[in-house]
Structure formats: C-alpha cells, structure tokens
N, C-alpha and C positions, 0 to 999 in steps of 0.2 A: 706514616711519618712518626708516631710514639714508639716504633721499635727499630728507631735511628738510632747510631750508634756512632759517636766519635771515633776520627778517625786519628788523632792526635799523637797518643799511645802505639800507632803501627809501627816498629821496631823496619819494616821492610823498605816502606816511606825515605827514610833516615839515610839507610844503607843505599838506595837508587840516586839521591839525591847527592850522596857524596860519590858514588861513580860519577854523577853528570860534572863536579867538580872537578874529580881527577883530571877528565878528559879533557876541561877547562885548560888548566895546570897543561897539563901535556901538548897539547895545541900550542900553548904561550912559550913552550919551552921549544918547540920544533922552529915555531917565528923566531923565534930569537936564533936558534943555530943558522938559520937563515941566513941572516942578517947579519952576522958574524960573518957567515962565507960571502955575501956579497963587502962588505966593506974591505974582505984581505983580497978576495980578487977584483975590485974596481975601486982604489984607494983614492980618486978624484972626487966617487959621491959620500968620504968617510964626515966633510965637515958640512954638506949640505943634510946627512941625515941626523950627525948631531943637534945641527938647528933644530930640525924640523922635531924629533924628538923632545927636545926643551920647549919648546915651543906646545907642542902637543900636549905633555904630560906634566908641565911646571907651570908655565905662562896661561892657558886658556882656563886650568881647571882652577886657578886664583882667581882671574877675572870672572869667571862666573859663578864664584862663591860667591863673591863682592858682590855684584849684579845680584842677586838671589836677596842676601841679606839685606843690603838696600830695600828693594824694592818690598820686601816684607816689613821692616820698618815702617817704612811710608803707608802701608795699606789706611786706606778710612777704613772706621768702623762700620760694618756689614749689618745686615740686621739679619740673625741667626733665626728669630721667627717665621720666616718668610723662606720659600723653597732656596735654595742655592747649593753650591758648589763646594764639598767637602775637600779642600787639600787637606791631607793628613802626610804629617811629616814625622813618623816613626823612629825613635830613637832607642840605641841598646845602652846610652849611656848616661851618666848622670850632668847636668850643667857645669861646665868649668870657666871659671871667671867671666860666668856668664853666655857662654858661647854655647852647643853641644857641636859634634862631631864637625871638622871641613868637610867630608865625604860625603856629609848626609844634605849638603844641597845642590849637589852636582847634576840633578837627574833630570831635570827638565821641568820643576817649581815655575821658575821665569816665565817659560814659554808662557805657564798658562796666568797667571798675573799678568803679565801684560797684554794676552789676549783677554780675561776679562774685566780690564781698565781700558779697553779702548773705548774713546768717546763714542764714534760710528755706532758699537752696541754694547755699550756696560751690562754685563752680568754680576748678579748675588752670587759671593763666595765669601770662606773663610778660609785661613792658614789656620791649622791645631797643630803646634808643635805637641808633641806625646811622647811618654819614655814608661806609662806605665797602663796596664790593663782598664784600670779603673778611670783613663782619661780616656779611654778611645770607644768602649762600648757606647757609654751613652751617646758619645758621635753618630755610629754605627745605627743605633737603634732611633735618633731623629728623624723622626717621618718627613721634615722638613730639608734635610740632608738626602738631595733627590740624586746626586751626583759623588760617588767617591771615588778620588785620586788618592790611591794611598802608597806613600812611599818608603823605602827603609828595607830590612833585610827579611827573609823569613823562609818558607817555602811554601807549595801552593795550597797547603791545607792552613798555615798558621802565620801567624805576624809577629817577630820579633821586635821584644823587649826590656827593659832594662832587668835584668833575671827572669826572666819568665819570655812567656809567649802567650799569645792570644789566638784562643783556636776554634776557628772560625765557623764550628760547629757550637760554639758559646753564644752567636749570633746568630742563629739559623732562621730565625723568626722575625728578622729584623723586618721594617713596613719597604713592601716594593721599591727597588731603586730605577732610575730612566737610566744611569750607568756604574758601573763599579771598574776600575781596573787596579792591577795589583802590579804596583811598578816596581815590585822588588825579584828578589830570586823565588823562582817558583819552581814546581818538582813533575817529575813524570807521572807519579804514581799522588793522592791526596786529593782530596774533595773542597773548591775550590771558595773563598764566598759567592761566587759568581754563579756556583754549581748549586746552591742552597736557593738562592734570591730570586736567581734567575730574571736581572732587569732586563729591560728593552736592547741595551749594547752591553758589551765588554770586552775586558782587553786584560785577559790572563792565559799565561803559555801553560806550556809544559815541561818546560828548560831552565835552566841558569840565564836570569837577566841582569845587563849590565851596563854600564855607561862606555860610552856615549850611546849604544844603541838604545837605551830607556829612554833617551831624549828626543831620537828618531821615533818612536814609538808614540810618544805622546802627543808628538807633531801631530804626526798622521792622525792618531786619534781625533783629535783637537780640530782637525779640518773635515774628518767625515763627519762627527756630530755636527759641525755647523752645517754642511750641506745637506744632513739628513732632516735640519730643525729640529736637533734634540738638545741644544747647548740651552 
C-alpha cells in the first residue's frame, strides 16, 4: 500500500473519458436527427412532442431545483458527531447572489432528504454544499460520515472543483465507509474512492453519468440499502 501511486496525473484517464463524451455528444446528435425526421414525416405529433419536450427539459428540471432548495433550507440541524449520511453537493463554481449552479441540484438530492425526513424512520444526515478541496476532505476523512452521496462533476478517479479537483487517492486512508457512491460523471479507466475504501455497498460506474438517469440510480440505491439494513 506505500508504493501506491496516484492515478490523477494519468494523461490516458483524460483522453478515455473524453472519448466516452464524444460518444455521448454523438448519440444526442443521432436522437435529435431522429427526431427531426419523425416530426417532418408525422406532422400531427410536431406539437405534442413540443409540449412534451418543454415540459421535460424547462418545466420539470425548475421544479425540481425548487424542491431540492426548499427542502435544503428547511433541513433541522443534524448532529454531525454521531454516525450519518454524508450528501456532498460538489460545486465547480463560486456563489452567485447567493445561489451556486441550477444544474447542480437536479440529481436526485430530494429523493434522499425526504427519504431521510420520513417520520416512519428518520435518519442522521447532512447536506455539505463544497466548491473547494479544503471543504470536502475533512468530510471525507469523518469516521462518523458512515455514508457518502456525493454529487457534482468529475471522473471516476477525481471530484471536481472550483479550479481544482480532488483526487481521490488524497483520501485513500479515509476510516471505513457502510457506503460511498459517486453520482457524478465517472470514467473507464481511474481508481475509484470506492476502489481505495472499499465499503460494505457502492454505486460507481465506469461511464458518463447523468440526469435524469443519476436520479434513477439513487432511487434504487436508496431502496436496496433499506432492504439490505444498511441505511
């Protein structure tokens, strides 16, 4: 284990990663021609997929900002000495009139707030909004932080942040976690925190992750720990 060696610096990491974006890109560009060809040859579903598009991509991702922030607002105060639930909410940018990113509460935050505010079975957690290294390590390294959900952008060896990144071989040592998942973009190739800590569950790919499916993702999650008795 002393002749580990960060994988951060891997120039090849970088370059796989931005293939798996391309493909992204390319994918979204094929839907869309698609979609163009269904709308000129079936011009009857051109205003029901307008809706539905507004709808999907305008209306839903406001409303569940809204929802998100709310409900973070509102949180009681947690007691961070005592085992609980790490949300870590990652940011690449600095506060703007108070706010950071719309983007960055789209992922499925909510879900787990209000699963653990349910009366039935309140769970210990915290929200850490973070935009810089120096706020998320000692997160990270809380032996009492049994559980991390961390969100925001990066890939699967590193966490992005407001100029920088956080590479998750900086944290290798962290004290045993029950789960870690990395709800951000993760990569093919890079060593994962999940691959250092090695807790009881986790939920880190090998791919580009992204909303709505991050949401789907933590759903599930969210329902197998309860069934497993590890929430």
């Amino acid at each position: 284990m002393e002749n580990e060696k960060s994988d951060c610096q891997d120039k090849r990491i970088k370059i796989v990663h931005n293939v798996e974006l391309g493909l992204i890109v390319l994918l979204a560009l094929i839907l869309l021609v698609i979609l163009i060809i269904i709308i000129r040859n079936f011009p009857d579903v051109e205003s029901f997929l307008i809706v539905f598009f507004f709808l999907l991509l305008g209306v839903y991702p406001y409303y569940i900002h809204k929802k998100t922030i709310r409900l973070i607002q509102n949180v009681p105060e947690k007691d961070t000495d005592k085992p609980h639930h790490a949300i870590i909410i990652a940011h690449k940018r600095e506060l703007k009139l108070g706010n950071f990113p719309f983007p960055d509460y789209l992922s499925g935050e909510d879900i787990l707030i209000e699963r653990f505010l349910s009366p039935s079975k309140e769970i210990n957690f915290k929200v850490y909004d973070v935009n810089t290294k120096e706020q998320v390590i000692p997160i990270i390294l809380n032996e009492n932080a049994t559980h991390l959900w961390i969100f925001g952008h990066g890939m699967r060896n590193k966490l992005a942040l407001k100029g920088d990144f956080l590479c998750y071989f900086d944290v290798r040592n962290a004290p045993k976690k029950v789960f870690i998942g990395q709800y951000h973009c993760n990569s093919f190739l890079g060593r994962s925190l999940g691959d250092y800590n090695m807790p009881i569950s986790q939920d880190i790919s090998h791919f580009v992750r992204m909303d709505p499916f991050i949401r789907i993702s933590v759903w599930r999650k969210l329902k197998e720990l309860d069934t497993k008795g590890l929430l």
